[in-house]
N, C-alpha and C positions, 0 to 999 in steps of 0.2 A: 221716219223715213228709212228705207232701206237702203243700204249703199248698193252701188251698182256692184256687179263683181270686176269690172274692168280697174277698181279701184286696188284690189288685192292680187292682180296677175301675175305680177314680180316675184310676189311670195306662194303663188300656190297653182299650179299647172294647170289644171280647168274642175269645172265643176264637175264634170264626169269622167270615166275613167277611155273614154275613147279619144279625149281629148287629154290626156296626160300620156296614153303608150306612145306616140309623135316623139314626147319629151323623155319619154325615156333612150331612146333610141337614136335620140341624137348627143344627150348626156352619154352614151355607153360610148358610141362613135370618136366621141372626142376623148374615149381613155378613162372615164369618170365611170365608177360604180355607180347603184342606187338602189336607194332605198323606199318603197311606197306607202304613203301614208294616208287613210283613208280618215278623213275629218270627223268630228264629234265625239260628244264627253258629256259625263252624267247623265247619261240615260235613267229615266228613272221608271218606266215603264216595259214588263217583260215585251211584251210584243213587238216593241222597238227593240229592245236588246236580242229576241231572237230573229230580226231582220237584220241588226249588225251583225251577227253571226253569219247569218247565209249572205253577206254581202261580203264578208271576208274570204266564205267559201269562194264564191265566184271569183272575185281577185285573186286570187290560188291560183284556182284555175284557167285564170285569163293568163297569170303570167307564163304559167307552165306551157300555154300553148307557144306566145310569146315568144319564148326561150329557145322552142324549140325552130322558129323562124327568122330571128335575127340575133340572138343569145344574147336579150336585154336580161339582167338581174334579176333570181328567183327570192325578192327580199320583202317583209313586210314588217311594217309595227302599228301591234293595235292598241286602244289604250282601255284597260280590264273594265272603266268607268261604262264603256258604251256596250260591255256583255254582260253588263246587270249587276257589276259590285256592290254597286248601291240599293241594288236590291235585295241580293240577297248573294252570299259568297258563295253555295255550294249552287244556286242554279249560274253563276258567274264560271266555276270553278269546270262544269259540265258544259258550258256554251264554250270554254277555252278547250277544254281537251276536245270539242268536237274539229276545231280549227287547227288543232296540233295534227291529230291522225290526219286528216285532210293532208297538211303542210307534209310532213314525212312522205306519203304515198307521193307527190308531185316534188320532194327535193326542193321545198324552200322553207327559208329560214324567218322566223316568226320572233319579234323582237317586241318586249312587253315597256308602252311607256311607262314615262313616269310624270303622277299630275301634285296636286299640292298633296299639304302635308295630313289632310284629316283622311289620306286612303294610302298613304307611306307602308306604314306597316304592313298594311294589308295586302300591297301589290307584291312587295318580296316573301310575305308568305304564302302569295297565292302561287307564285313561281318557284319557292322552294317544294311547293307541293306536285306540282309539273315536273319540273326539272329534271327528278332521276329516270322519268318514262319519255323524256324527249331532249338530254341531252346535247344531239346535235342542231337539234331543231328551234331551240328558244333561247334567249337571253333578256335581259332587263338592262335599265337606263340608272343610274345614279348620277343623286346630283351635290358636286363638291360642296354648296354653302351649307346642306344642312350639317346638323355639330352631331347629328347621330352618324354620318355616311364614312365614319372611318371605321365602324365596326361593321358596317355592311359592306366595305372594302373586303376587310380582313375573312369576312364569311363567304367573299362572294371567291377569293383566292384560294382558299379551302376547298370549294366545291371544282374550281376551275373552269368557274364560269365565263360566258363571253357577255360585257359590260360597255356599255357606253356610258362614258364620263361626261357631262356636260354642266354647265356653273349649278345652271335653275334660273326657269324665266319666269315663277310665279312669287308673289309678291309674301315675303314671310313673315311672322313675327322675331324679334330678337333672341328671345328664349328659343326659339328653334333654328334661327340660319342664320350663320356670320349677316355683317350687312355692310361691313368697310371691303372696297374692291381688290386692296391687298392681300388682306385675311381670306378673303374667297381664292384669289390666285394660286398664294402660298399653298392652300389647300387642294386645292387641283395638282398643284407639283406636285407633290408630296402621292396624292392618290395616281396619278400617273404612272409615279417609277412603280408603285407597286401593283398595278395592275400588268405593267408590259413584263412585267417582272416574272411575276405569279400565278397572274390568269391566262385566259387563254383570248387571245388575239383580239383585243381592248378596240373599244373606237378611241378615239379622243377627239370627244366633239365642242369644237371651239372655233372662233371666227376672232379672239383676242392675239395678234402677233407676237404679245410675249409670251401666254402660251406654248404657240406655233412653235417660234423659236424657241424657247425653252427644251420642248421638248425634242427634237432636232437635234439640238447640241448633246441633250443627255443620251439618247441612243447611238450618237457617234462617240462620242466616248467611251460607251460601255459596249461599246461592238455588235451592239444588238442588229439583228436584220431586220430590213426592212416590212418582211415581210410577218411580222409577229406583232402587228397592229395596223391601226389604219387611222386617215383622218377622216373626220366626217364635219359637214356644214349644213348647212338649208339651202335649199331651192330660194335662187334670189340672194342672196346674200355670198358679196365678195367673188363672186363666178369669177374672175381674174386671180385671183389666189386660187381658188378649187383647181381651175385648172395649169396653172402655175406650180401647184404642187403633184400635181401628174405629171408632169412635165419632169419635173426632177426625180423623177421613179417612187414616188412615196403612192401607197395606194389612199386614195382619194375619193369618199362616196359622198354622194349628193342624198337627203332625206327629200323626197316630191310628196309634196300632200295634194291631197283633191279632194273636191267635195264641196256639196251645196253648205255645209254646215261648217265655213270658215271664218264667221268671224270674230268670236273667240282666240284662234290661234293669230288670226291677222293684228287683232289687237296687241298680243303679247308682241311680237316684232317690231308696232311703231315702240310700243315701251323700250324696246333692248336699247335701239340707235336712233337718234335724231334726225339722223340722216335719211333714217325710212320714211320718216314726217314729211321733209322736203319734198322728197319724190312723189309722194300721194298729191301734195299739195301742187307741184308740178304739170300730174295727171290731171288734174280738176281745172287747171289754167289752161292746160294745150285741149281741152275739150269744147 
């Protein structure tokens, strides 16, 4: 059986994208950035992958218009798996630079997820291959559990790359990602100071309040401005802290996904909290 989509609303702004610019544009109103994420992963067919591609074009260009009629956020992240990695790197590598030149001409910023561990290597070298021709225009996602991501810290401060920090919501083995929630933590501090440190204007995407706080404390301390990072969350998740911390001047962006091909990503969210379990299960009762 299919779930209905009324069951993932929380987590992901509508199935099309006429139905998410509403939400963005009320997310911006309330002081919140954002970030647009356009659903699916492993493509395994070009044909599919060059319709992801020209549907990224179009989101470009839909935001660009956007932009320029209510100045909602010129921001995306796609994720390499749905431009044909898995089929093949260099027609992957050519379906992204087609989305980069796009992005540069319209002035937004193109932001490369990150999915499990068997396409790791391959997404930051597909981005270190990008990177020195699009600069302002692209960054990647790290994620603190796995035990390789302190040396892709170190490379990514080198370059002065722009990095989103976030735990990792896909399920690992041992021999590749911490798995005690401490060990993960600890590892996020740690990559934290050294991204707002080194890199260039870091997310820090986290919804964990020691985190949060954690880091709070560390750039008041060390005088750092506010404006040489930002926080980031999900659509759906703790909107009262998102905007609570706008609120206290920290810049604050919202990730919005949309898309018929959610539910994958809806899945990993009841995983993260329990609490997203209730609420579905709530929906299902008031229905």
């Amino acid at each position: 059986m299919r779930l209905p989509f009324r069951v993932a609303r929380r987590f992901v702004a509508s199935e099309d994208l006429d139905g998410t610019i509403p939400v963005l544009n009320s997310l911006k109103a309330s002081g919140l950035h954002t970030t647009v994420d356009l659903l699916g992963e492993y493509v395994k067919d070009r044909n599919i992958a060059a319709r992801a591609r020209d549907e990224y074009i179009l989101l470009i260009d839909r935001l660009s218009v956007e932009h320029e009629r209510t100045n909602v956020d010129r921001n995306i992240s796609i994720k390499l798996s749905m431009l044909g990695q898995k089929i093949d790197e260099s027609f992957c590598v050519d379906n992204l630079r087609a989305v980069l030149r796009h992005a540069v001409e319209k002035g937004v910023f193109v932001r490369l997820d990150m999915e499990g561990t068997d396409i790791t290597e391959s997404t930051i070298s597909l981005f270190e291959t990008v990177y020195p021709e699009y600069p302002d225009n692209v960054g990647i996602v790290l994620q603190a559990y796995l035990k390789r991501t302190r040396g892709d810290i170190e490379r990514m401060c080198e370059l002065k790359a722009r990095v989103r920090l976030c735990k990792g919501a896909y399920k690992e083995p041992a021999h590749l990602a911490l798995q005690r929630m401490s060990d993960i933590r600890d590892a996020y501090l740690e990559y934290m100071k050294m991204l707002i440190a080194d890199a260039r204007y870091p997310g820090i995407a986290t919804h964990d309040d020691k985190l949060i706080d954690a880091t709070k404390e560390w750039v008041s301390a060390n005088n750092v401005d506010r404006d040489r990072f930002e926080f980031q969350m999900l659509y759906g998740m703790r909107p009262s802290t998102q905007q609570q911390l706008a609120d206290e001047g920290y810049n604050m962006r919202v990730y919005v996904p949309y898309g018929t091909e959610w539910l994958p990503y809806f899945s990993r969210r009841l995983r993260e909290r329990k609490e997203n379990v209730w609420f579905v299960l709530r929906t299902f009762v008031k229905s």
